[in-house]
N, C-alpha and C positions, 0 to 999 in steps of 0.2 A: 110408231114407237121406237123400232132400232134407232131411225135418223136423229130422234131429240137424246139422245142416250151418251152417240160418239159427243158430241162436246165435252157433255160431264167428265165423260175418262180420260179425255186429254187434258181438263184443267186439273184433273186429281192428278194425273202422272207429271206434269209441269210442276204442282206445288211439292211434290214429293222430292223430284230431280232438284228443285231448288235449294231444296231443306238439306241434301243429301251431300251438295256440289263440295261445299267448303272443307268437309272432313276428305272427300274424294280428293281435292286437290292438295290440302296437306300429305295426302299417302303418295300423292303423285310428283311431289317436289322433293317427299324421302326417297322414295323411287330414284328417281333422276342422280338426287346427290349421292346415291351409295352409288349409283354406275360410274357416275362421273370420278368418286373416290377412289375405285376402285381400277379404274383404268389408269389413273396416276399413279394408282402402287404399283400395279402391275409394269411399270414402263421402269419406275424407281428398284424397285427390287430387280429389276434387269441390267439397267446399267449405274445405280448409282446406291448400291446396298451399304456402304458404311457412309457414314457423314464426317467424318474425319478425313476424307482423301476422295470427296468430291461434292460440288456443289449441284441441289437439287432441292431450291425452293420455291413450291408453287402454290400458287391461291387462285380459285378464282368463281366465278358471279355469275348467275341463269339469270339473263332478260329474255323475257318470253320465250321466245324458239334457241336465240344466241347464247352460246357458252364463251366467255370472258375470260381467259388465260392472264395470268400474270405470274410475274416471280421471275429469279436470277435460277442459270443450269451452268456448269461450265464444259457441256458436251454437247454440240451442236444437232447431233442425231436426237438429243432427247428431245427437244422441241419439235423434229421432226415427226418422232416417234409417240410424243402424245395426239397428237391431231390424228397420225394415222388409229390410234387406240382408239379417241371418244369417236372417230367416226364409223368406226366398228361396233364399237355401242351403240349405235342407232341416231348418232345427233351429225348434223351436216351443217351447221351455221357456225362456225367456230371462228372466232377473233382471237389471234394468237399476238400478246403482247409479251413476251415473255423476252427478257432480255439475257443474249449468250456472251460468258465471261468469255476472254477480259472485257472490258466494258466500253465499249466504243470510245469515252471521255478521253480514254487515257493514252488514245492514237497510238503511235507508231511504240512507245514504251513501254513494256509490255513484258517486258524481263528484268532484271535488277542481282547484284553479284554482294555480299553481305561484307560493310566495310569497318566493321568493328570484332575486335577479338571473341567474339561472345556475344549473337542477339538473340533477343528474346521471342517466340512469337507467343500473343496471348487468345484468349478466348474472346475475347471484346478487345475495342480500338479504345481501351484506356490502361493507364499504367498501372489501378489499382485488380486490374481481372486479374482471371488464374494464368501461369504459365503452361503451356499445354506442353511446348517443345523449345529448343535450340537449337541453333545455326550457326557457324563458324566461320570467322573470314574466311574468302573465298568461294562461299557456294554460293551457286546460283541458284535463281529464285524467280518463278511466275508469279507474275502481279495481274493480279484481275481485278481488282477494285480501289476505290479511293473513298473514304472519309475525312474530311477535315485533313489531319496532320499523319493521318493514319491511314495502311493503306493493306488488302487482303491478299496475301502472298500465300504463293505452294511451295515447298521444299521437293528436293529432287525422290524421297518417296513418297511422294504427294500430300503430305501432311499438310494441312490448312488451316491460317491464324493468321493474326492481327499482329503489326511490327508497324514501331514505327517509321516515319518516316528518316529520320537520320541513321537510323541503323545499317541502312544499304543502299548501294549507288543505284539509279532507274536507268536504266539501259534501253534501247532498240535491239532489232536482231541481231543488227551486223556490227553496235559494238561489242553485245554478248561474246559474238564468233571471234572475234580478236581479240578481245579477254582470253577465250577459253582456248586458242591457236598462241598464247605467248609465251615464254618462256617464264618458267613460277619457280619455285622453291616452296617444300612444303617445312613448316616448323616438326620437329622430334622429339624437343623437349618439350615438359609441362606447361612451363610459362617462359616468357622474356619479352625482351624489348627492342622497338626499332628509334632507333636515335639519327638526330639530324646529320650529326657529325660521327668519323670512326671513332668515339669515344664514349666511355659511359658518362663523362661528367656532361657533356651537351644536351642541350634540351631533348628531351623523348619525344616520339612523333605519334608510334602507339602501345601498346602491350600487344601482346601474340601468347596464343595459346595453344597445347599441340593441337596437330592438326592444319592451322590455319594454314591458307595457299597465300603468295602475294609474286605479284612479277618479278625478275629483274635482270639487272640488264652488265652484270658480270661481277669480278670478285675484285677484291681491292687489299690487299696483303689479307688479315686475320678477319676480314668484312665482307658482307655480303651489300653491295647497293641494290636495292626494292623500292617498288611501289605497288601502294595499296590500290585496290580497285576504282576507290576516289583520286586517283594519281596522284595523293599525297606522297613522298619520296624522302628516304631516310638509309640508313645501315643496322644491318643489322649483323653479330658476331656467327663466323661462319661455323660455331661449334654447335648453334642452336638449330641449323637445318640441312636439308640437303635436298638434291633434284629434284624437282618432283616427277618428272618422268620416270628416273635410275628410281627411285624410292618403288614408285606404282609398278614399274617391273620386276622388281625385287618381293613383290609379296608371293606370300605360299602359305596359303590355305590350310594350315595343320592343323591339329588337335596341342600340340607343345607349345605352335606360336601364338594360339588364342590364349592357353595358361601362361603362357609368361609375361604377354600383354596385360591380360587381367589382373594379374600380378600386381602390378607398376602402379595401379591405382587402390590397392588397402590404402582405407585411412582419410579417402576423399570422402568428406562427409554426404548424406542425401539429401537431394534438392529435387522436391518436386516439380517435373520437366525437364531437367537437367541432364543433357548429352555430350558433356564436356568435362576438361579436367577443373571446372570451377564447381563442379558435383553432378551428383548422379541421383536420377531415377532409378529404379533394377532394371528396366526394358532399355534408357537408356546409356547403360552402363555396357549390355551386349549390343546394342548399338555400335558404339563406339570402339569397343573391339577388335567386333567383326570389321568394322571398316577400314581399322587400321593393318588388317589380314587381308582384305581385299574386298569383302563381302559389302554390300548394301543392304541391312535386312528392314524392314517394315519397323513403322517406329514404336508401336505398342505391343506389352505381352499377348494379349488376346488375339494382336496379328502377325504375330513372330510365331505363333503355335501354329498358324495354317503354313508354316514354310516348310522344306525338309521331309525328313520320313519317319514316320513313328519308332519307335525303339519301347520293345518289353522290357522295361529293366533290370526284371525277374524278383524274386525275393528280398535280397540282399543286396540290391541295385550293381548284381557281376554281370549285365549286358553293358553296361554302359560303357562309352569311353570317353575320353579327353576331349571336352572340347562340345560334347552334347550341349542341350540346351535343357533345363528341368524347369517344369509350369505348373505353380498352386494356384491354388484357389479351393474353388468348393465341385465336388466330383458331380455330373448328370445323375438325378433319380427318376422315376416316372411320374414324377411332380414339378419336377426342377430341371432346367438345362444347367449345364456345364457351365461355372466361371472361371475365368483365367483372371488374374490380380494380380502377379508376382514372377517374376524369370531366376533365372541364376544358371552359372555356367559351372557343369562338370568336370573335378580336375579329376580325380584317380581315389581308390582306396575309400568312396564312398562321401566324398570330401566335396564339398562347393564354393563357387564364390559368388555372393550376390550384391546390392546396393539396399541394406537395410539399415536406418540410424547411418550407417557409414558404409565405405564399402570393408566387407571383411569375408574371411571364410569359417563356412560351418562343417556339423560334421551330420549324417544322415544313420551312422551307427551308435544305438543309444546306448553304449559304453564308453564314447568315444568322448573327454573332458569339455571338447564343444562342441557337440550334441542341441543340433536347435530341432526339439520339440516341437513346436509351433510349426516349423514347417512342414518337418518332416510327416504331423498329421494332416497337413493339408496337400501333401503331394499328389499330384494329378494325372503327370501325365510328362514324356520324354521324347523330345526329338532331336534326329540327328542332320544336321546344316553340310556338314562338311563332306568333300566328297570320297 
């Protein structure tokens, strides 16, 4: 009797295992995907936590045992660093396709110096996307990618977007390094012009706007002769610039010279993305500043707030001094994290200046005839940059 019995139990337990398999393997392939997911956050959140100032996109595919990598990183470790991850998760057959910027295509070129008074970078490689950020002749710029006419460039605090391609000359490393080894002139006023000849009636070669760097190659009575990073070559009047060396050593870091700088620009109207004197963002309005004080600060308010040292600003905002930085938004609750949306630079007496509608100053005392309300309720929070 026992011997005719095992059969039965093994076909009942067989149809059962069978009936059971396919729900078993869906839990087993959700399984998989959240380790798999979650080893990629885990490597993301380590080295590649904002997507604005690094690239870290990956996808990828379970064939049977094989895990399927793909996507662009532009930090070499990260690809190294997911494979050591999922094989820590328990998977060993790993194909790693994943391509590290810059992007092999684009060979030895791989850097690029910005040849127009003013370029745009945007969110997408078309002219109708949003403007994220600004670049100004003379800076230089990591190129990691190419589309069509368009190509995916870093700015030097690593902000990343789409320019096109006439907007900046493509360089290798070692013409970067003679670019960046030659003798510049940086502009000091708002706007002007470089012209063919020492005259303003002669054809113009570019517009210049502050800031902008350009070579050259000595002085010519009331004329400066330059050339653009495209070695296009013109004059420009010596009252519009000055060394850029003497200039770069001549900065100091005050609290007087950020308000007198910020000063200079009441009245430039807001432009979304805009870090130049052709308009202002608020983030980069202190941008632009700070840089022309010496500073380099990160390009968005949300990442200007992790800079520097907190500042209480007490009641009546009497901790503050010249030259702080003030960041609204909407305050952290046990519901809600912290937003940052808005910057503005601290002058004195409770007084700001920011890029809103225009750039202008408000007042933070609500007696005071400009008295801006609106921000003043959404004030958040105060930090100090300067040393």
């Amino acid at each position: 009797m026992p011997s005719r019995k095992l059969p039965i139990l093994f076909l009942l337990f067989f149809v059962s295992a069978t009936v059971a398999s396919p729900a078993n393997a869906l839990a087993f392939a959700a399984q998989e995907d959240l380790r798999i997911r979650n080893a990629i956050e885990s490597v993301r959140q380590e080295l590649a936590p904002d997507r604005r100032v690094a690239v870290f996109d990956i996808s990828w595919e379970v064939h049977g045992t094989q895990v399927l990598l793909s996507g662009e990183v532009d930090n070499p470790d990260a690809s190294e660093r997911l494979g050591a991850e999922l094989r820590e998760a328990g998977f060993s057959d790993i194909r790693n396709n994943i391509v590290v910027l810059p992007h092999p295509g684009l060979g030895h070129n791989t850097h690029g110096v910005v040849r127009v008074s003013v370029a745009q970078m945007r969110s997408e490689p078309r002219f109708t996307s949003e403007i994220v950020t600004q670049v100004i002749m003379g800076t230089p710029l990591r190129v990691l990618k190419r589309q069509r006419g368009w190509f995916y460039v870093q700015s030097p605090d690593n902000y990343l977007g789409w320019m096109s391609a006439g907007l900046f000359q493509q360089m290798d490393t070692h013409q970067l390094e003679t670019w960046k080894a030659s003798d510049k002139v940086i502009v000091t006023e708002y706007h002007g012009m470089v012209y063919e000849e020492t005259s303003t009636s002669s054809l113009p070669v570019s517009n210049v706007s502050m800031g902008n760097r350009l070579r050259t190659s000595g002085q010519h009575g009331d004329w400066v002769s330059v050339a653009l990073p495209d070695d296009r070559t013109g004059f420009i009047h010596s009252d519009l610039v000055s060394s850029y060396a003497q200039w770069k050593e001549s900065r100091e870091l005050t609290g007087d010279n950020i308000a007198r700088t910020a000063r200079k620009f009441i009245g430039i109207p807001y432009l979304w993305g805009g870090t130049s004197t052709k308009g202002f963002d608020c983030s980069g309005l202190t941008k632009l500043v700070f840089w022309l004080n010496g500073m380099d600060l990160s390009r968005d308010a949300s990442q200007q707030i992790l800079m520097g040292e907190h500042v209480d600003p007490g009641p009546r905002f009497e901790n503050l001094k010249t030259g702080d930085l003030l960041f609204f938004g909407r305050t952290a609750t046990t519901d809600t994290p912290e937003r940052i949306v808005h910057v503005g630079i601290y002058l004195d007496n409770r007084e700001f200046i920011h890029a809103s509608y225009l750039v202008r100053i408000n007042s933070l005392d609500p007696e005071a005839p400009h008295f801006d309300r609106y921000e003043y309720n959404r004030f958040v929070r105060a930090r100090r940059l300067l040393p």
